[in-house]
N, C-alpha and C positions, 0 to 999 in steps of 0.2 A: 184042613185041606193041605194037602202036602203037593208046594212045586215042584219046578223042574229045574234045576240049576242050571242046565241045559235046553232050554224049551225051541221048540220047533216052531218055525215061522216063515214067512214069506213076505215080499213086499208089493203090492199092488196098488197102483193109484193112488201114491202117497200114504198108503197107511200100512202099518203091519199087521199081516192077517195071522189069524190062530184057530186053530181045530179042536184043543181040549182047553177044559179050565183049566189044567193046572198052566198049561203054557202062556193061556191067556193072562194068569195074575202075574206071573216070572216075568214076562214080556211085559207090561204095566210096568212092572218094579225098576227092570233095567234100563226101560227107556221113556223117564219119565214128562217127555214133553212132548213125545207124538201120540199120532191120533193110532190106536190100537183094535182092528175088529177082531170079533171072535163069530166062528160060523159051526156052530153047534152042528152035531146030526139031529139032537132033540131042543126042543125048547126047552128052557129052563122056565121052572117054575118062578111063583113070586119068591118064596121062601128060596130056594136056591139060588135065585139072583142076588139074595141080601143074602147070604152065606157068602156067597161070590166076593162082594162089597166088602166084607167084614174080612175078608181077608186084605185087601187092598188098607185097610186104615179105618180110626170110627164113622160110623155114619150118621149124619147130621139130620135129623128129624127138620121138615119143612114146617111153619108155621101153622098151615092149616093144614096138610095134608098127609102127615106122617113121615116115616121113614123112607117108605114106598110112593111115588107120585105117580098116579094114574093118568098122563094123558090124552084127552080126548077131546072134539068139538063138543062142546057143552053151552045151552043156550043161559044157563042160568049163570054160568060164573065170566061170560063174555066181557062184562063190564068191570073185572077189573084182573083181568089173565089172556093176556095175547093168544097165548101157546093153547088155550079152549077153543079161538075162534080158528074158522077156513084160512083168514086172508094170513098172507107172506107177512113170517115173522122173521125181523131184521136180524142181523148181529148182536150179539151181548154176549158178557159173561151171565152166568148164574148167583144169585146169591147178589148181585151187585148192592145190596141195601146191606148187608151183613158188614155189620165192623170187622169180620175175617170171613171172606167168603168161602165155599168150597175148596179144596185144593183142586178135585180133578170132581168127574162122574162119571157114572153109566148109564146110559141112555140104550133099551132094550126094545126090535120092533115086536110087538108082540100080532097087531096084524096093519098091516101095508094099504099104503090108501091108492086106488087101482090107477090112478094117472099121476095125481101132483104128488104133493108134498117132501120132496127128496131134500134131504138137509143139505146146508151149505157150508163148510168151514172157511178158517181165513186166520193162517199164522198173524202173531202180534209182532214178531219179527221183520217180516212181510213190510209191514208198514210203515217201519224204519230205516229200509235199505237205501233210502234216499233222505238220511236224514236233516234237518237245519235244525241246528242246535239254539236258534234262538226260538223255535217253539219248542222245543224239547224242555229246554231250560224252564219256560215261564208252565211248560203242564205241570214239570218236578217242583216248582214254587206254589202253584195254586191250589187252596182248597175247595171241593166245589160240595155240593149238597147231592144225596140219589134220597128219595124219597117210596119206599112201597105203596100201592095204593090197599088199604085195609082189605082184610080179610074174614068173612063171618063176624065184623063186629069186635078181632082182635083190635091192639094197640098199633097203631102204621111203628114201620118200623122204617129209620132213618140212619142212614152212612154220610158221617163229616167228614173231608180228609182227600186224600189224593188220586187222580185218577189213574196215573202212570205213577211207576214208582221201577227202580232195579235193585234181581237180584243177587245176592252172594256171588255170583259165577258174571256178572255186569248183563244178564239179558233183562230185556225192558220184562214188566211185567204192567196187565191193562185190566181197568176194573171199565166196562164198558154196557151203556143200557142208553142210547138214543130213539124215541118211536112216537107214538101218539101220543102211550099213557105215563111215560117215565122219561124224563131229560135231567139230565146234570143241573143243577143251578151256581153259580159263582157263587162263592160266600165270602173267600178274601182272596187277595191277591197282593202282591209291590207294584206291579202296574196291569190292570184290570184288561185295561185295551189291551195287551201284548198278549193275556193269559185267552181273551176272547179268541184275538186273531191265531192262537194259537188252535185251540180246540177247532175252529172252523177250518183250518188246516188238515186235523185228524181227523175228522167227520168226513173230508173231499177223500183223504188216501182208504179210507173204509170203504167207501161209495164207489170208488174206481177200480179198485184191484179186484182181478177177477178169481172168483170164489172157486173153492175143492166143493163140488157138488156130487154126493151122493146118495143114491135112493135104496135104503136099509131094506130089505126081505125080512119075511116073519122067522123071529126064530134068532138073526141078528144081533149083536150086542155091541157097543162101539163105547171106548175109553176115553174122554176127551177130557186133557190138561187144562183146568177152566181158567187162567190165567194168559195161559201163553197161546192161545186160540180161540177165536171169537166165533160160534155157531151160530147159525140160525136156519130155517126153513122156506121153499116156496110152499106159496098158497096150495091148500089141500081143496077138492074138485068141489064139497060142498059141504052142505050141514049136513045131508046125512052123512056122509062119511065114514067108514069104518075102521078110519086108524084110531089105534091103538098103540099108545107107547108107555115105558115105565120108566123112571128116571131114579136114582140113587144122588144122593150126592156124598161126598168121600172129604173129612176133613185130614 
């Protein structure tokens, strides 16, 4: 796929919007920490969505689901995948149980659920602009535990290590999964209380700051920097449901 060294864009409602692939990957490439849509004439297929992807960087197979993740309300896999069931799924990164999680993703509506479900983003920067340094400090000191909940009977898959961390250029970077089925655990700390009151700190600035909500159209594709933005979704109208999404993730 050949860009555009040049690529044609616009900006709406916080995100930059795009008309072709090729401007869609150029635009990815150049601005790599905001939220990027693309609004196709045609849907893209599966295969051309991972065409898509592969030009952006490798693409990281999901444990259970492949390359390509289908998805969907699904009663069978409820019990241990949020993003299966109706109800509103919180904030996170992707990947958060990975020793190196995605860099970015794509996340494709393939078909739209007729009232709810419009995703909600929330820069990680955002939630620094009033910073105290002495929770900053004690999150950059603490190690905590994300644990996956198994999959088909695979191995759980487990991330030791830091939740906040900064990069290269000094912006904070957030590995983030608070909800039913997945919470941080402490594992070590210098002082446990400070690293606790810490995080309960970051947990209230996530809770508070009011989300970039958008509701994706079929056909849709949206770039999200899985580090430096935290997504998630309102509750979709029901089980039957017809949405339908596809997710890539981008190492």
């Amino acid at each position: 796929m050949n860009t555009n060294k040049f690529p044609k864009f616009y900006r709406e409602r916080g995100m930059l919007i795009t008309e072709t692939v090729a401007d869609f990957v150029q635009v990815c490439i150049d601005f790599s920490r905001e939220l990027v849509l693309f609004r196709p004439n045609t849907s893209l297929t599966e295969t051309e969505l991972l065409l898509c992807a592969q030009n952006l960087g490798e693409v990281i197979a999901h444990p259970a689901y492949g390359p390509v993740t289908n998805i969907k309300v699904n009663k069978v896999c409820q019990s241990v995948s949020i993003a299966m069931k109706p109800v509103r799924h919180d904030y996170h990164t992707d990947g958060s149980f990975k020793d190196v999680p995605p860099r970015e993703f794509l996340l494709q509506c393939v078909s739209a659920d007729c009232e709810g479900g419009a995703s909600i983003f929330l820069q990680v920067a955002a939630l620094f602009k009033e910073p105290v340094q002495e929770h900053i400090n004690a999150l950059l000191d603490t190690t905590w535990k994300i644990q996956r909940p198994s999959y088909n009977n695979e191995p759980v898959s487990t991330y030791i290590g830091a939740l906040l961390k900064i990069d290269k250029t000094g912006e904070f970077k957030l590995r983030w999964r608070h909800d039913d089925m997945v919470k941080p655990v402490l594992v070590s700390a210098t002082n446990p209380a400070k690293s606790r009151a810490a995080y309960t700190w970051l947990k209230g600035r996530v809770d508070s700051l009011k989300p970039k909500v958008y509701k994706m159209q079929n056909g849709e594709i949206v770039r999200v920097p899985n580090e430096y933005i935290l997504h998630g979704r309102q509750a979709i109208t029901s089980l039957e449901s017809e949405r339908h999404m596809r997710r890539i993730w981008i190492a």
